[in-house]
C-alpha positions, 0 to 999 in steps of 0.5 A: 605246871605241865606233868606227862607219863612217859611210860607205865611207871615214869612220871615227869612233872615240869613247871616255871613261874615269873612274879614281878613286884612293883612295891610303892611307899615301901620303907625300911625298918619298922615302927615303934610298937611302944609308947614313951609311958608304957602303952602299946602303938595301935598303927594301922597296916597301911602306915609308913615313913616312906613317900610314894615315890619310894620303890621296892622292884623285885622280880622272882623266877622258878623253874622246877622238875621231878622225874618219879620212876617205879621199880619192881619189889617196892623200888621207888626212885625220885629226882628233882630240881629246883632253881630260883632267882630273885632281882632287887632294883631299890633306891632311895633317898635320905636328908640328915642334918648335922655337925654343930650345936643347935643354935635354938632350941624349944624345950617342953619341960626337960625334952626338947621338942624343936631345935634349929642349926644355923650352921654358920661356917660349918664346912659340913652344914647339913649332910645328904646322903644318897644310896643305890642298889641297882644289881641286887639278886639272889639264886638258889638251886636243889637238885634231890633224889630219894629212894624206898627199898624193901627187901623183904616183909621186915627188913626195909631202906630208904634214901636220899642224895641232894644238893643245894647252892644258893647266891646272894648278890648286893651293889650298895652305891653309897653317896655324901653330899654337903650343904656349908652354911645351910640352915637347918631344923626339926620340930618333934610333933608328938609320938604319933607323928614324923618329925618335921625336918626343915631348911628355914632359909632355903638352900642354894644350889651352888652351896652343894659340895663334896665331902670335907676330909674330916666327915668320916664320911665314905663315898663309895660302892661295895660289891658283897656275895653271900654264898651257900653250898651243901652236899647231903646223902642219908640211908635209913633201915628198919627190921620189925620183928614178929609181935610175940618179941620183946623187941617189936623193931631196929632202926639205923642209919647214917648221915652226911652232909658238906656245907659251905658257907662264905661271906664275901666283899670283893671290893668296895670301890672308891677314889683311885689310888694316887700316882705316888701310892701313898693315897687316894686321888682327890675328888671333887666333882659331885653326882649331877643335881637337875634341881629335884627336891624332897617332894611335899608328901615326903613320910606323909603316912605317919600323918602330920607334916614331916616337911622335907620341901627344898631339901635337894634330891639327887637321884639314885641312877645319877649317885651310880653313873657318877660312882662308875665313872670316878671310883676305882675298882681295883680289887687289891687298893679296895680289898675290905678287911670285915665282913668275909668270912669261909666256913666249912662243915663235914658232918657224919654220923651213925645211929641204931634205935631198939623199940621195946613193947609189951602190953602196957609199956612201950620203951625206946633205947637208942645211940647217936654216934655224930662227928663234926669237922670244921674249918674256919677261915677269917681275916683279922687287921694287924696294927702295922704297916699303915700307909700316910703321905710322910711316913715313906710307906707305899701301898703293896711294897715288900716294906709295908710287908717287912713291917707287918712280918711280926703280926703274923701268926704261924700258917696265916697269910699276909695281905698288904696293899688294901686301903683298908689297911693290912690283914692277915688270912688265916684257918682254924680247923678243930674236930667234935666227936659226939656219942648221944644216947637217948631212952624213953618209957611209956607206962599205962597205969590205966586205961586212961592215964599214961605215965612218960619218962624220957632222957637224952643227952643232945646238941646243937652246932654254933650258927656260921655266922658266929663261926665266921663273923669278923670285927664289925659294928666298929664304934671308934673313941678317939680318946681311947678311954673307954676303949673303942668297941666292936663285935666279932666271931669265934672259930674256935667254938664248940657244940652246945651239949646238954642232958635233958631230962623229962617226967610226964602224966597225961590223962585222957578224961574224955574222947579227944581230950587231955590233960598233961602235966610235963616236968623238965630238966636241961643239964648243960655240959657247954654253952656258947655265950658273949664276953670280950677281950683288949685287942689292938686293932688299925683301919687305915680308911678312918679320917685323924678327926675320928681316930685314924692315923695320923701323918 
């Protein structure tokens, strides 16, 4: 951090800061903090699942400046910016067994604490999924700028004018391996430890093979972008009057800000789309496997032995060169339907505050004027136009879009073309005007006991994220009964408003001492809460096997 006088009242202030972590062992989630029969976990800090070859590289950049210039008549101007970058280099590893019944089984009392699949002509056998994310980053970036007024010894300002922009970036490799007619078992060995996976008859290399149609499985690469941008502005005024007056001072000011908030998925990228356009080229090659395995330390910070020797380890760098080298990454055919999302958020408001005080009372009266407009902008898939191999639909073509034309809404547009199947866009704009009073009182019944009474009527904006949040957490049923499920957001949310109400005495017994007793009401005019509806809903990416559309 360097600062310099540039002149008698001008001071600029500069710095930068590089940190590089090189985080060993790291895993991701948690442990379980309670036991099955009620007691409390007592893990030591040091406790993972992870073995050491895990890694979690970060680097972390800052660089910053602030210019402070003084002005004549109490003129105070300040400006300042900030830009931040983060690098994430993860990856990691993980074997999952699968697909059959246990052949064996070992049951302590009605648990069964050891299991073994033989796996005996099981195109899936045992599954081995591996994950990658080498280009994951994040920047953010304020510029501020503040400033102090006084214009006179009562009438006095103050300011502010900023702005913010934040980016996060993830490039999620995501790779299915399979091992047909693999043997496989795990041993439970107490709450206090791993459990113990294992290959019993060991694994032949050339066994290892692509995904079979009906995995559910998706190998692929997911390119996602969180964006975050915020322009703000406030001005504040106070007069104080002479302390003879009943009103000892004025506040009042306004407020704006624009905030701007998008989820993105620019692509997911996978096998190309086949020359006919009615579906995706086959592949058949795998990431290259030099022979790795698990290592024998695999998870062995929870203690135990968590096993892990022999199952194949491919590595991470190998799961991306293959994924850059096979997959498409056409932004049309691998457009994703979930998870994008733009909100946008005008807010502006004025507000004027009285304060009041004589000699044994001290009262507040106040009034908020606040205006909240919104837009919402959010893909939801329609029911049509599903492209298979038969049905002579191709992907993109005006017929995929004559099929789908009765699934649009007015002002929504159509998107056709996406493996994901086909969406519409749409916008929901709505405006909220608020007017919040608010009054409290301060009541001196002694020196020593203080009476306090206060109401206001308050609120609060929903988060963005269940303004803009499209269906996920997709839990398919084949059957349809119970339904399949999943979780979505709501553009068309309101404000929670409520009235709240507060009675409080507070005696002051000693120096430094209180004793308070506070009695509270919250009257809610609305409330944002969860509920669900029927709706009819095609992903075109979901194998017949697991619910999906048939030829």
């Amino acid at each position: 951090t360097i600062e310099a006088d540039l002149g008698t009242n001008t001071r600029l202030s500069a710095g930068l800061s590089h940190q590089e972590n090189k985080q060993r062992g790291s895993m991701w989630g948690g442990l379980p903090v309670w036991y099955s029969n009620g007691a409390r976990t007592n893990w030591d800090r040091s406790k993972t699942t992870a073995a050491d070859w895990t890694r979690y590289d970060a680097v972390y950049e800052d660089y910053f400046a602030t210019l402070e210039h003084t002005l004549d008549n109490d003129w105070k101007l300040k400006a300042s910016y900030t830009n931040t970058r983060f690098f994430m280099r993860p990856g990691n590893s993980v074997a999952a067994s699968g697909g059959v019944l246990p052949s064996e089984v070992s049951l302590d009392g009605d648990r069964i604490n050891a299991a073994r699949f033989n796996n005996t002509g099981n195109a899936m056998g045992a599954q081995l999924e591996t994950q990658a994310n080498p280009l994951a980053a994040s920047k953010t970036q304020y510029l501020n700028a503040d400033f102090n007024y006084r214009a006179s010894e009562a009438l006095s300002f103050k300011g502010q004018l900023g702005h913010t922009r934040a980016q996060g970036d993830t490039f999620l490799y995501w790779n299915y391996a399979f091992m047909p007619n693999t043997a496989t078992a795990y041993s439970f060995q107490g709450m206090d430890k791993p459990v113990q996976v294992s290959l019993p008859n060991g694994f032949d290399g050339s066994k290892l093979s692509y995904l079979p149609g009906n995995s559910g499985a998706d190998n692929s690469f997911s390119q996602q972008r969180s964006k975050d941008r915020e322009n703000y502005g406030q001005i504040d005024g106070e007069y104080r009057f002479a302390e003879s007056s009943l009103i000892s001072a004025v506040k009042f000011g306004a407020r704006m800000a624009e905030h701007e908030r998008e989820g993105s998925r620019p692509v997911k990228g996978a096998a190309a789309m086949n020359a006919a356009k009615n579906g995706q080229v086959a592949l058949t090659s795998l990431p290259a496997w030099g022979g790795a395995s698990f290592p024998s330390n695999f998870g062995n910070g929870l203690g135990g032995n968590p096993g892990g020797v022999g199952v194949p380890l491919i590595d991470p760098a190998a799961v991306v060169a293959w994924s850059d080298a096979n997959f498409s990454a056409d932004p049309v055919f691998n457009r994703p339907v979930s998870g994008v999302f733009t909100v946008k958020e005008n807010v502006s408001a004025a507000y004027g505050l009285a304060k009041l005080a004589r000699d044994d009372w001290r009262a507040e009266f106040g009034l908020r004027l606040v205006r909240t407009r919104t837009q919402v902008t959010t893909n939801t898939g329609v029911p049509c136009g599903a492209v298979t191999a038969s049905n002579g639909l191709t992907y993109g073509s005006p017929a995929q879009a004559e099929a789908c034309k009765g699934f649009v809404p007015e002002g929504a547009s159509l998107v056709t073309g996406s493996r994901f199947g086909n969406f519409y866009i749409k916008s929901t704009e709505s405006t909220d005007t608020q007017a919040l009073p608010s009054a409290s009182l301060s009541y001196d019944l002694s020196d020593k006991l203080l009476l306090r009474v206060a109401a206001a009527k308050v609120m609060a904006r929903p988060d963005y994220s269940a303004l803009g949040s499209t269906l996920s957490a997709f839990a398919y049923n084949p059957a349809n009964n119970p339904p399949s499920t999943a979780a979505g957001g709501n553009a068309e949310l309101k404000p929670v408003v409520a009235k709240n109400y507060n009675l409080g005495l507070e005696w002051y017994f000693a120096r430094r001492s209180v004793l308070s007793a506070q009695v509270f009401m919250m009257d809610f005019d609305s409330l944002i809460g969860a509920g669900s509806s029927m709706q009819q809903q095609l992903n075109t990416a979901i194998p017949v096997a697991l619910g999906g559309p048939a030829d």
